[in-house]
VOMAR-330161 format. One record per residue (C-alpha): z, x, y; residue number from 1. Coordinates in steps of 0.1 Angstrom, whole numbers. Example, Ala and Ser with C-alpha at 12.3 -4.5 7.8 and 13.67 -1.06 7.14 Angstrom:
REM VOMAR-330161
<node><z>78</z><x>123</x><y>-45</y><nulum>1</nulum></node>
<node><z>71</z><x>137</x><y>-11</y><nulum>2</nulum></node>
This chain:
REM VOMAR-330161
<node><z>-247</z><x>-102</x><y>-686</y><nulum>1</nulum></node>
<node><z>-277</z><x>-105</x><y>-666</y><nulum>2</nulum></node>
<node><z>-292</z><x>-84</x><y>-650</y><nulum>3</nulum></node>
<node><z>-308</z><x>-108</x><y>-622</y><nulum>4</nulum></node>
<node><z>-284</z><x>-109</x><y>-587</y><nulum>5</nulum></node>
<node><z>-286</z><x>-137</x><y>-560</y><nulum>6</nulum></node>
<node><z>-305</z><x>-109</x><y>-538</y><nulum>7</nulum></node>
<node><z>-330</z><x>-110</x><y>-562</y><nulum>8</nulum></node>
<node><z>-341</z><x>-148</x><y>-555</y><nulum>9</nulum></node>
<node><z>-354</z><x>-141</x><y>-520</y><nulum>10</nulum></node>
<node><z>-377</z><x>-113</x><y>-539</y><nulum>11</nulum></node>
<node><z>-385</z><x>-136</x><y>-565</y><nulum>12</nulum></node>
<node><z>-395</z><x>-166</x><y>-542</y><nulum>13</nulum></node>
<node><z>-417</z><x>-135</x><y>-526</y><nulum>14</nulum></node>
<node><z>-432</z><x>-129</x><y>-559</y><nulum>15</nulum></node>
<node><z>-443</z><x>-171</x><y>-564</y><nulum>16</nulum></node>
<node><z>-457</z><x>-167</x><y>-527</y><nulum>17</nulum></node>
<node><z>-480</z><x>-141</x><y>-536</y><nulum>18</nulum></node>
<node><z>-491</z><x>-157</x><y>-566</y><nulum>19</nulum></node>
<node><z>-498</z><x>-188</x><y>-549</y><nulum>20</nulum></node>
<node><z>-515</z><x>-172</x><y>-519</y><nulum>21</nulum></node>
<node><z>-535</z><x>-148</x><y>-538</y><nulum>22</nulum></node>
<node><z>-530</z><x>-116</x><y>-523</y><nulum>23</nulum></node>
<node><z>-504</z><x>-94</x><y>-504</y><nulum>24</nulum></node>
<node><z>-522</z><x>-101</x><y>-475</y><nulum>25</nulum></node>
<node><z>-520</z><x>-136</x><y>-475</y><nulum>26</nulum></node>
<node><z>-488</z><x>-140</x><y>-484</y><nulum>27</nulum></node>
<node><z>-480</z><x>-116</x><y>-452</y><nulum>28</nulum></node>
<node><z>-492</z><x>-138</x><y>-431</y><nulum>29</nulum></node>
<node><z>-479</z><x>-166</x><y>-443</y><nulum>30</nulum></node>
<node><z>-445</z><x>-151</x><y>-444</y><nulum>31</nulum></node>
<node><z>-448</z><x>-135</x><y>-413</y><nulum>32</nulum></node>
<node><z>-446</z><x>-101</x><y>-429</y><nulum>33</nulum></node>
<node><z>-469</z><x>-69</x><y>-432</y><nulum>34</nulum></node>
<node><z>-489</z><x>-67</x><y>-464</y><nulum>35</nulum></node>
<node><z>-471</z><x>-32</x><y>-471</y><nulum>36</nulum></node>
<node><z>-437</z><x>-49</x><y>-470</y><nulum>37</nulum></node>
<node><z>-448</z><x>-77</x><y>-491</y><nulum>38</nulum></node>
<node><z>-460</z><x>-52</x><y>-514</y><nulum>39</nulum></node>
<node><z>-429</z><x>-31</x><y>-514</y><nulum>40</nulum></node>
<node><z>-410</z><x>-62</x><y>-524</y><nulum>41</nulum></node>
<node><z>-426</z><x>-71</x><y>-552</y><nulum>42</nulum></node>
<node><z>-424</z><x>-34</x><y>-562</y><nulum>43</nulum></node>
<node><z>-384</z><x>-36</x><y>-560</y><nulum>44</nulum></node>
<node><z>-381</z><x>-64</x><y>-581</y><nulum>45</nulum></node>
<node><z>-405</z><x>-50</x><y>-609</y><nulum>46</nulum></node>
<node><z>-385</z><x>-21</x><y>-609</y><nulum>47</nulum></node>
<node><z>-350</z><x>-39</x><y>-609</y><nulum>48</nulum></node>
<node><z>-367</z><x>-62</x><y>-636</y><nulum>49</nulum></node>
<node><z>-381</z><x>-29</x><y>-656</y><nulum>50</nulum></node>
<node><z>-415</z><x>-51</x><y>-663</y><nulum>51</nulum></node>
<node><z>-447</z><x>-54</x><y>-645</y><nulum>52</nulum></node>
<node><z>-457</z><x>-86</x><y>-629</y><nulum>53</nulum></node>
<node><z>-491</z><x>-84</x><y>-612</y><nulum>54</nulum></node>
<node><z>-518</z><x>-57</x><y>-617</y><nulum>55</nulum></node>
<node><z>-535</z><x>-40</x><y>-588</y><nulum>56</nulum></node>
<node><z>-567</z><x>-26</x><y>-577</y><nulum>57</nulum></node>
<node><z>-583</z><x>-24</x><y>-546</y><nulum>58</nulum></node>
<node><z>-603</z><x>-56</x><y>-552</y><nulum>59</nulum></node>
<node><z>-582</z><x>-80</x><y>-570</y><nulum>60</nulum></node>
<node><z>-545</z><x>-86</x><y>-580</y><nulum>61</nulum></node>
<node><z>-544</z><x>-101</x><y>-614</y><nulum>62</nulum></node>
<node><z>-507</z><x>-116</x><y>-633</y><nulum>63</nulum></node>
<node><z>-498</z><x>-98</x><y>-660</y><nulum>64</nulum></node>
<node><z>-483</z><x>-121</x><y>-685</y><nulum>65</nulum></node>
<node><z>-443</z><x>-117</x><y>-684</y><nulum>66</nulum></node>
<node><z>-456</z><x>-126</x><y>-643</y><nulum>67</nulum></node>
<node><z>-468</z><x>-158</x><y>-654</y><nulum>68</nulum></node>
<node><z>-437</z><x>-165</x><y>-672</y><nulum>69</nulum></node>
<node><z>-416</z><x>-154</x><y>-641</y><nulum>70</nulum></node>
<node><z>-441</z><x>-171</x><y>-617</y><nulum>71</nulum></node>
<node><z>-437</z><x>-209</x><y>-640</y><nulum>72</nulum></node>
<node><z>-393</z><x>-203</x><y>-632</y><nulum>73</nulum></node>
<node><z>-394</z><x>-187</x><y>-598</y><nulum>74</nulum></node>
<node><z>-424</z><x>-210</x><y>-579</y><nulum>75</nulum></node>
<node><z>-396</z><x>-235</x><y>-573</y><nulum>76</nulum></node>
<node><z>-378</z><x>-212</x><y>-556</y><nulum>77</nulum></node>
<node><z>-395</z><x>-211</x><y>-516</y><nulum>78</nulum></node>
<node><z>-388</z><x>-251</x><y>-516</y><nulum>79</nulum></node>
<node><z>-348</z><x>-243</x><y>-524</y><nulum>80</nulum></node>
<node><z>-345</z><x>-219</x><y>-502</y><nulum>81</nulum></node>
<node><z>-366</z><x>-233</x><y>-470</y><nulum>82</nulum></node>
<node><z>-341</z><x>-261</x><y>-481</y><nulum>83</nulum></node>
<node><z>-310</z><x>-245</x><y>-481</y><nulum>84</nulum></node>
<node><z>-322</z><x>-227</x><y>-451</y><nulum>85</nulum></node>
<node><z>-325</z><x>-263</x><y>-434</y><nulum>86</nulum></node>
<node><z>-293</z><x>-271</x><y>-443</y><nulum>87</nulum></node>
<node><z>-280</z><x>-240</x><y>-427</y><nulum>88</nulum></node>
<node><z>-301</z><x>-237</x><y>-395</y><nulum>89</nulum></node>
<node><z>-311</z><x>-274</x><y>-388</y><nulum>90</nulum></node>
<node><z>-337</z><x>-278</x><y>-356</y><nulum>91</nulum></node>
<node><z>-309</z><x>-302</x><y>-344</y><nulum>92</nulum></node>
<node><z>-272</z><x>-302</x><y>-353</y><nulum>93</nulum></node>
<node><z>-265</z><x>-326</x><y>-373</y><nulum>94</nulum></node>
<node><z>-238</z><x>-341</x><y>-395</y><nulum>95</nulum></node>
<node><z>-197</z><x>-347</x><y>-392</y><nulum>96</nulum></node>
<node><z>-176</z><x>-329</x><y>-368</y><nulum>97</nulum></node>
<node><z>-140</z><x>-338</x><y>-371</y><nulum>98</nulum></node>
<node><z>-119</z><x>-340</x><y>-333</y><nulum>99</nulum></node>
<node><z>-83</z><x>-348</x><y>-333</y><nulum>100</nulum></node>
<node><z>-63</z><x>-352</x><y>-305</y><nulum>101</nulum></node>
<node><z>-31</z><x>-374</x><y>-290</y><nulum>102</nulum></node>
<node><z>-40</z><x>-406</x><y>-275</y><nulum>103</nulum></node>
<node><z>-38</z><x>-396</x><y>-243</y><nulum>104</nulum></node>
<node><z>-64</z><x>-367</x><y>-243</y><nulum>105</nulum></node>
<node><z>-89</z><x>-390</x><y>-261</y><nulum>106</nulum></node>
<node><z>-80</z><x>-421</x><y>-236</y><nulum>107</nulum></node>
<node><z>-82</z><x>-405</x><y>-204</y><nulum>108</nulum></node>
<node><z>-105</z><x>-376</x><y>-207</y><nulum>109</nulum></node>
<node><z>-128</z><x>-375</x><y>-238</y><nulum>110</nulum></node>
<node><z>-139</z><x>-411</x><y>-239</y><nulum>111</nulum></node>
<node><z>-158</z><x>-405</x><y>-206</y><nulum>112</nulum></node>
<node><z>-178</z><x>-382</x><y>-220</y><nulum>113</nulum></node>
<node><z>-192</z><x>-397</x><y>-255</y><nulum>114</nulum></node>
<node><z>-219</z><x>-412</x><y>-241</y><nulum>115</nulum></node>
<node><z>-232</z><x>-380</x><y>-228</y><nulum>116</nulum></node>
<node><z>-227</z><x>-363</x><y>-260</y><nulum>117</nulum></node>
<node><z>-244</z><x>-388</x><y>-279</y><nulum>118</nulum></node>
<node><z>-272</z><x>-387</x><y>-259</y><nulum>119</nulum></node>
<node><z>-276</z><x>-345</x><y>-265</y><nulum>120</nulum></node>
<node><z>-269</z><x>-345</x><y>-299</y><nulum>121</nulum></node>
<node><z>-279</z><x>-378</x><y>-314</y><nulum>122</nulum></node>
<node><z>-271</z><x>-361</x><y>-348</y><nulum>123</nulum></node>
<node><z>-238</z><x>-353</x><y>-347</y><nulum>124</nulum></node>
<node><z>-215</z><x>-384</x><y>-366</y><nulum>125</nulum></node>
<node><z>-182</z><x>-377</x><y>-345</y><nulum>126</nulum></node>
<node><z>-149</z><x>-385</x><y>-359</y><nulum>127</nulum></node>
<node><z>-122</z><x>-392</x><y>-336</y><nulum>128</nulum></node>
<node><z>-87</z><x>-389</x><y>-350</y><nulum>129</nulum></node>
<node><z>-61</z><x>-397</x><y>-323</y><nulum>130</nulum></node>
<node><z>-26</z><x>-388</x><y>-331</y><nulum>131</nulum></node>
<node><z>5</z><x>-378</x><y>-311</y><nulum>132</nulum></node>
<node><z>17</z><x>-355</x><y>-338</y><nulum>133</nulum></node>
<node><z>-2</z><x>-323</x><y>-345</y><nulum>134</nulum></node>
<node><z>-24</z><x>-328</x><y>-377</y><nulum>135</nulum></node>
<node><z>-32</z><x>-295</x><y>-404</y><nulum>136</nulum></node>
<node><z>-66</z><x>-284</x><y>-395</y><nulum>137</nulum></node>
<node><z>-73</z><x>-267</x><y>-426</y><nulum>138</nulum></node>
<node><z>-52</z><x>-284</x><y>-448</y><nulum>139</nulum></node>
<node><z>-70</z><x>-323</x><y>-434</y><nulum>140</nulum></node>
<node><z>-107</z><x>-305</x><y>-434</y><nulum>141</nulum></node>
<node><z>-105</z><x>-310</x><y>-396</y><nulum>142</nulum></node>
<node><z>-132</z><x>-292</x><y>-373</y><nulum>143</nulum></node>
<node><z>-112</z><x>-292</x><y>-340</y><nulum>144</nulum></node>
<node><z>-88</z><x>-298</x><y>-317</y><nulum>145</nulum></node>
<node><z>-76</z><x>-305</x><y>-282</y><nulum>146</nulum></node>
<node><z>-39</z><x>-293</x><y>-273</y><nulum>147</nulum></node>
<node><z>-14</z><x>-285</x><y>-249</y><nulum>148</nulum></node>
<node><z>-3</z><x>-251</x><y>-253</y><nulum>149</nulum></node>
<node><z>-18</z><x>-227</x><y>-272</y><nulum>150</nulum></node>
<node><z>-9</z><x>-220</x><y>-310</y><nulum>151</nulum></node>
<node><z>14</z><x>-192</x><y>-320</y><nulum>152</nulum></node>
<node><z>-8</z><x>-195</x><y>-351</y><nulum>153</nulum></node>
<node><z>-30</z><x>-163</x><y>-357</y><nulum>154</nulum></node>
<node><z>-50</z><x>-184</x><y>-385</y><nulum>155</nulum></node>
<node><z>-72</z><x>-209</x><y>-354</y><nulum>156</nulum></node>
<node><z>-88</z><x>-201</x><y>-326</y><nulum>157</nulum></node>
<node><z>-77</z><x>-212</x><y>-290</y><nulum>158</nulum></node>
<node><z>-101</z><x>-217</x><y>-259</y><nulum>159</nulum></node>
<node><z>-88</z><x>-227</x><y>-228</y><nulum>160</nulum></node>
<node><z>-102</z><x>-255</x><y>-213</y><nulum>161</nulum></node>
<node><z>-74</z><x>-268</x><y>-184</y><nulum>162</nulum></node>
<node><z>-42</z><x>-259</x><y>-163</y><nulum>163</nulum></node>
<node><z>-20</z><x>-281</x><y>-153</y><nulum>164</nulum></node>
<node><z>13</z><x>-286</x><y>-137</y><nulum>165</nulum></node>
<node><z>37</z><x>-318</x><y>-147</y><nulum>166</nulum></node>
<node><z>50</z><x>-339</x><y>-115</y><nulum>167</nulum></node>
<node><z>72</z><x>-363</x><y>-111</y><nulum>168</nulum></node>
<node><z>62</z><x>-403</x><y>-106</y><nulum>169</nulum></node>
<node><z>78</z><x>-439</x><y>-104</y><nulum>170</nulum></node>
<node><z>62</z><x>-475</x><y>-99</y><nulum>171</nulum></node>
<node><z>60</z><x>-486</x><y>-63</y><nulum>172</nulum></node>
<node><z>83</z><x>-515</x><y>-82</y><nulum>173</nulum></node>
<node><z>109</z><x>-491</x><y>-94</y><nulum>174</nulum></node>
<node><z>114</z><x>-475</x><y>-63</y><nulum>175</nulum></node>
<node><z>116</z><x>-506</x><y>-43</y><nulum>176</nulum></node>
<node><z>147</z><x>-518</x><y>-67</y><nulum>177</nulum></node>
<node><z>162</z><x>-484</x><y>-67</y><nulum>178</nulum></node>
<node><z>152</z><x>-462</x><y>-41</y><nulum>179</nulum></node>
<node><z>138</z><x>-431</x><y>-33</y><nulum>180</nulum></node>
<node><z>151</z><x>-402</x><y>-42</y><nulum>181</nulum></node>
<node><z>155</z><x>-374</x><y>-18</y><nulum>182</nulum></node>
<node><z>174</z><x>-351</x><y>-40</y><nulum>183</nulum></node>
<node><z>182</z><x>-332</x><y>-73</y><nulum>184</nulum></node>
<node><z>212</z><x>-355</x><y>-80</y><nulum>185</nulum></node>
<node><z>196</z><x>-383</x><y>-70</y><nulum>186</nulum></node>
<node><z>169</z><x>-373</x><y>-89</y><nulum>187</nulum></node>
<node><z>191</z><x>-370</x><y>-119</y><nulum>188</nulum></node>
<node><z>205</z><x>-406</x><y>-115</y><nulum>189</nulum></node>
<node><z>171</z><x>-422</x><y>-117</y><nulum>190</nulum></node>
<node><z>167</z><x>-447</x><y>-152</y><nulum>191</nulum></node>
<node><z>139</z><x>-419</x><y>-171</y><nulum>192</nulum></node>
<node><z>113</z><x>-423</x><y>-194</y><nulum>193</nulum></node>
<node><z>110</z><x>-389</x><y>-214</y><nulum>194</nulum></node>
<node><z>87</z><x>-375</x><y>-233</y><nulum>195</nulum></node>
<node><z>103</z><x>-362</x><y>-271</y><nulum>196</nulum></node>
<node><z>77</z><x>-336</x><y>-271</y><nulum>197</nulum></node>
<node><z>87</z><x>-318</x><y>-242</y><nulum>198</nulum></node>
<node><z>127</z><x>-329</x><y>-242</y><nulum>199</nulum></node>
<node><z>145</z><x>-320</x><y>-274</y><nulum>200</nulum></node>
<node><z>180</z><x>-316</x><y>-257</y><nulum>201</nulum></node>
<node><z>174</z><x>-342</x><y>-235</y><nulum>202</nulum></node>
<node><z>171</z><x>-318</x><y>-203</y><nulum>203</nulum></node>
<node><z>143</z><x>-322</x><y>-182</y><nulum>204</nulum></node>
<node><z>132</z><x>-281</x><y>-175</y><nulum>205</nulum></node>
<node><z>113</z><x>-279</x><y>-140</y><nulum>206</nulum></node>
<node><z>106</z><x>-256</x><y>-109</y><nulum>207</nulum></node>
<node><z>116</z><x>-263</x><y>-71</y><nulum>208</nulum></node>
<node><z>102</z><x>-238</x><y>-48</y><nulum>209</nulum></node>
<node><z>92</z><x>-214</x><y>-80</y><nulum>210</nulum></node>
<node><z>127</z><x>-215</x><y>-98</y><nulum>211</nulum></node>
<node><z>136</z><x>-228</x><y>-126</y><nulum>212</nulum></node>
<node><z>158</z><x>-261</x><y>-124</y><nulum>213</nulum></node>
<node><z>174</z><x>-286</x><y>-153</y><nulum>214</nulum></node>
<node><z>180</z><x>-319</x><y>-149</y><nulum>215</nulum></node>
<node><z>201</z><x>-342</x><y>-176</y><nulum>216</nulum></node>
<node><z>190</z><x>-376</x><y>-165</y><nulum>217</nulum></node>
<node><z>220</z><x>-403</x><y>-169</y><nulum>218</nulum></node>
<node><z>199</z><x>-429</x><y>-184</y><nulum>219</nulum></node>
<node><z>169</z><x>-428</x><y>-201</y><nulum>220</nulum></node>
<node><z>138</z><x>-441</x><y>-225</y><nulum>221</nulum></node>
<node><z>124</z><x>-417</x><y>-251</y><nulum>222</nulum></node>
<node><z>90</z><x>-415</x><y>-262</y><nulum>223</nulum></node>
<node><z>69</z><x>-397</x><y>-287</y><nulum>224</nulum></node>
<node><z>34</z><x>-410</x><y>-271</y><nulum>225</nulum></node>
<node><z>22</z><x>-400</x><y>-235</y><nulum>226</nulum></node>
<node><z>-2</z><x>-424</x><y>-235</y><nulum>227</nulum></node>
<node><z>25</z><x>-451</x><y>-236</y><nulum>228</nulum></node>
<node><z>49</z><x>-434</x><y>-215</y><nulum>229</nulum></node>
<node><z>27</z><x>-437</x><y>-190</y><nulum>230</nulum></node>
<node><z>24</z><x>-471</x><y>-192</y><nulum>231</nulum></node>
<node><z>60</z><x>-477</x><y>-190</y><nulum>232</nulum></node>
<node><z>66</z><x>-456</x><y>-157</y><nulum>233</nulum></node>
<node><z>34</z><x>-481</x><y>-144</y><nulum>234</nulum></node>
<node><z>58</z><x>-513</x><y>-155</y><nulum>235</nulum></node>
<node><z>85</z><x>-499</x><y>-133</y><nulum>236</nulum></node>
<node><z>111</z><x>-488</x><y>-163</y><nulum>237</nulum></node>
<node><z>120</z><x>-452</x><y>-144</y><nulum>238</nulum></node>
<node><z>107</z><x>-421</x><y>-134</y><nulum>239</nulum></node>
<node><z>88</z><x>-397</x><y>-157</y><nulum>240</nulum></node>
<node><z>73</z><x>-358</x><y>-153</y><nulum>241</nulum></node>
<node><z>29</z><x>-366</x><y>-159</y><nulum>242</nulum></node>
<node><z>1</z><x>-347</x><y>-157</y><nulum>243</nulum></node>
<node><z>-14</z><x>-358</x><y>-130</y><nulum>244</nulum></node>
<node><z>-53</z><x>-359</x><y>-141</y><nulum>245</nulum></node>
<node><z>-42</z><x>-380</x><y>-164</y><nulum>246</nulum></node>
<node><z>-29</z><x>-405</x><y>-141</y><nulum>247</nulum></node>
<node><z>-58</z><x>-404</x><y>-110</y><nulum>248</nulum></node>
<node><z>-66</z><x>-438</x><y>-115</y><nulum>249</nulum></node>
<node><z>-30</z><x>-453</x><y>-111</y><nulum>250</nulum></node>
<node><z>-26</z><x>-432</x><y>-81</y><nulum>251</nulum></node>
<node><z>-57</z><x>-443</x><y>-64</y><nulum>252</nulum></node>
<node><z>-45</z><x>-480</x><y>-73</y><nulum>253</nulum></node>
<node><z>-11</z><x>-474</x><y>-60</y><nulum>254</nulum></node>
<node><z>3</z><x>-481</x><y>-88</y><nulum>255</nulum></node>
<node><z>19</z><x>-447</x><y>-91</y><nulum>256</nulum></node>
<node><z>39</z><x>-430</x><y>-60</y><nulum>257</nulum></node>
<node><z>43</z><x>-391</x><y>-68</y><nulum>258</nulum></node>
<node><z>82</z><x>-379</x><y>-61</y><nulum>259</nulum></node>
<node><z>95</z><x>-353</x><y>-44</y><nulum>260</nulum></node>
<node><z>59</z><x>-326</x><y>-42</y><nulum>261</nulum></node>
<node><z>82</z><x>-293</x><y>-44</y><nulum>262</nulum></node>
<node><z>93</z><x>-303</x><y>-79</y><nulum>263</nulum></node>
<node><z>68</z><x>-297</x><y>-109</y><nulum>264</nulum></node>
<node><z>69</z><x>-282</x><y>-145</y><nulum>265</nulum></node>
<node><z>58</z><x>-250</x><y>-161</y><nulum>266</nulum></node>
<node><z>22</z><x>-247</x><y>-160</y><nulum>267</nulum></node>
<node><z>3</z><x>-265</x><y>-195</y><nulum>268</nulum></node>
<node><z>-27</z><x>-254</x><y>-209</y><nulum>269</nulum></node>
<node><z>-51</z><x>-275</x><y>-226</y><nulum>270</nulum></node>
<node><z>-71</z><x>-254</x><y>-255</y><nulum>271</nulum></node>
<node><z>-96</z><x>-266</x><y>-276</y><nulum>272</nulum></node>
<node><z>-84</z><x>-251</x><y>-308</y><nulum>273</nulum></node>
<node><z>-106</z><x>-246</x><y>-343</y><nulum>274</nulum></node>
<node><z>-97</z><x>-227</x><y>-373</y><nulum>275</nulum></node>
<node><z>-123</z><x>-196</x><y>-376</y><nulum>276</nulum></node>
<node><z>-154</z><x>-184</x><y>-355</y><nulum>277</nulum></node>
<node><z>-170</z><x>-169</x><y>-388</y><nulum>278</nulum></node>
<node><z>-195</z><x>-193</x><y>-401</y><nulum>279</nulum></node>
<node><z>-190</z><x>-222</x><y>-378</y><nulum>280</nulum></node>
<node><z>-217</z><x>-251</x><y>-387</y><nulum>281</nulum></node>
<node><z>-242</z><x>-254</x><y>-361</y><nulum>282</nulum></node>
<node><z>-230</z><x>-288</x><y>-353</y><nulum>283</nulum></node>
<node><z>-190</z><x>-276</x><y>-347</y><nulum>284</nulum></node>
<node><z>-208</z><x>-251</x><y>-324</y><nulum>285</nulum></node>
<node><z>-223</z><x>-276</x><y>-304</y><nulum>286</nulum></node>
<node><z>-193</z><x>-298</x><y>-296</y><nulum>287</nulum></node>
<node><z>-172</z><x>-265</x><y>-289</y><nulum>288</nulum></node>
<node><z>-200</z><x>-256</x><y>-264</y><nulum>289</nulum></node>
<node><z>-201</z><x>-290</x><y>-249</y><nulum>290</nulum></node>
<node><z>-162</z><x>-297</x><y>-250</y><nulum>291</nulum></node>
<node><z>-157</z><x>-260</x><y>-226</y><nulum>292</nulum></node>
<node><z>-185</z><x>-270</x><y>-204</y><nulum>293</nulum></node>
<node><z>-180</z><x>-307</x><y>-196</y><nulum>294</nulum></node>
<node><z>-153</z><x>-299</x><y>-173</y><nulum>295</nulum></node>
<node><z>-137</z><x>-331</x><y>-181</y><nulum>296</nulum></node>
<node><z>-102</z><x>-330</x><y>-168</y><nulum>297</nulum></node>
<node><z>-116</z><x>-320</x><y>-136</y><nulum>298</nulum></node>
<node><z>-142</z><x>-356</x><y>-133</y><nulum>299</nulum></node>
């Protein structure tokens, strides 16, 4: 087995720079190091080597000959490793950083903002991968994530990035075909458009006043996208519980009349949501740091 370990190559790439540069002094200051510690280096990997590769005096520093022949394998070295040390530590981040999210999220609040990351980090190739169902991180080689709720999974990391309360809305059309309502029951008659995500039994779980309510609409329309379900309380097909950031636009244009203000959900929480902190690439670093700063459900 050999006897040469990977801590030996940053010594050994030491070695070819002293070599190359002459003298322990020289390759100090090239190295940015002290001529002792340069000196000490080379030491440790002559003894770990149990041969002698340069001769000293207090003039001159001569190669012995098993140095030459160490010197011809390891001068490579300094390129590889200023290499892999690019790779690792790149002056810009650079390279692919996977994002999923459900159409909504990417829709409403991170397409506003890719210009302005493009511009910072020209280097980063961003892939967007917009899904309504929650995708494997690990499993998919994805870098992150933007959720509601945060993961009972001790495996990823959650940051919180937003809190938010659902409310209810209709179409100014809806309302004028069916009415107002002014209460709970009449609440619970409205035609619904429910999200599956949040309504597995078909009850509708809200707060009035701080306590907890349910509602079992009579009629409804189910949905596994909130992008879409959006849409459809827009066209006047019933009432549905949405966020309301995600709707600022509709409400500014009318086009969506909030119902009943003392009624709202549980509060949600967005979280940006990655699978370790160890070891994250410079460029995952970057769009984590941008993503928490942008304040982009609040624009």
């Amino acid at each position: 087995m050999s006897t040469i370990e990977f801590s030996h190559l940053r010594l050994l790439a030491i070695f070819a720079c002293v070599v190359e540069c002459g003298s322990f002094a020289a390759a100090a200051r090239k190295l940015g190091s002290s001529r002792s510690r340069i000196s000490e280096q080379v030491a440790q990997l002559e003894q770990d080597l149990g041969v002698r590769l340069l001769q000293r005096s207090t003039r001159q520093l001569n190669i012995t000959s098993e140095g030459q022949q160490v010197y011809q394998q390891a001068r490579q070295l300094p390129g590889i490793l200023n290499q892999v040390e690019a790779i690792a530590t790149p002056q810009q981040p650079a390279g692919r950083v996977a994002l999923t999210m459900n159409h909504d999220i990417g829709h409403k609040y991170v397409l506003p903002v890719l210009a302005d990351l493009r511009q910072r980090f020209p280097q980063i190739e961003l892939e967007l991968i917009l899904d309504d169902s929650r995708r494997d991180l690990i499993g998919e080689q994805i870098d992150l994530a933007i959720r509601i709720g945060l993961p009972k999974d001790d495996s990823v990391v959650a940051r919180v990035m937003h809190e938010e309360q659902f409310a209810l809305f209709a179409s100014p059309h809806y309302l004028n075909r069916h009415g107002v309502p002014k209460t709970l029951q009449q609440l619970q008659q409205c035609h619904w458009i429910v999200l599956t995500q949040t309504s597995v039994d078909n009850i509708q779980r809200l707060r009035q006043h701080g306590k907890h309510i349910e509602l079992k609409p009579d009629s409804q329309y189910r949905c596994n996208s909130p992008l879409m379900m959006q849409q459809m309380v827009c066209e006047g097909l019933g009432v549905g519980a949405l966020l309301p950031t995600t709707v600022r636009q509709e409400i500014a244009r009318g086009e969506l009349i909030q119902l009943m203000p003392s009624v709202a959900s549980d509060t949600m929480i967005f979280s940006l949501v990655y699978p370790s902190r160890r070891q994250l690439p410079q460029r995952t670093r970057a769009v984590i740091d941008y993503l928490l700063a942008a304040d982009m459900f609040r624009r």
